[in-house]
C-alpha positions in Angstrom: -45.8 168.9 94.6 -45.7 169.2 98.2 -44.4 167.1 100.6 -46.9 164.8 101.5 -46.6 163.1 97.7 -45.4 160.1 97.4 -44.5 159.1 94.0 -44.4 154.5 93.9 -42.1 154.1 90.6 -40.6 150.9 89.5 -36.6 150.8 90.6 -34.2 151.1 87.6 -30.7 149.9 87.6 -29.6 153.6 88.7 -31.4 152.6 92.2 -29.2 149.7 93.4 -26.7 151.2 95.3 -29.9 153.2 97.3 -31.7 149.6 97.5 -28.3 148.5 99.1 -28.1 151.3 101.9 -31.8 150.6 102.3 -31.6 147.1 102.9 -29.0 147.7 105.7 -31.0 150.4 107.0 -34.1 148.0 107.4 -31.5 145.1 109.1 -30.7 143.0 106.1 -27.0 143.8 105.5 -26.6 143.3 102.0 -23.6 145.2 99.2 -24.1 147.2 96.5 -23.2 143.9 94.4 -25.4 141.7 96.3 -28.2 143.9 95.3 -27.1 144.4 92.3 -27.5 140.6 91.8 -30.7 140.2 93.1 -31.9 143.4 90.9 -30.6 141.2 87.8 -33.0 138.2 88.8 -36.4 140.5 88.3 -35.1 141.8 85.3 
């Protein structure tokens, strides 16, 4: 692989504390539980 791959995968439980820390990165300041509730409604 090099490194212009980009692999789209769907997010897992395991992602939600990076979802978190990517949602404040993008402006949206949400916590690790906040995502972590919002994960649980597209379940």
């Amino acid at each position: 692989m090099n490194n212009n791959t980009i692999i789209i995968r769907q997010a897992t439980v395991k992602d939600v504390p990076d979802l978190a820390t990517l949602m404040n990165e993008l402006g949206y300041p949400t916590t690790v539980v906040e995502m972590q509730q919002r994960f649980e409604l597209f379940q």
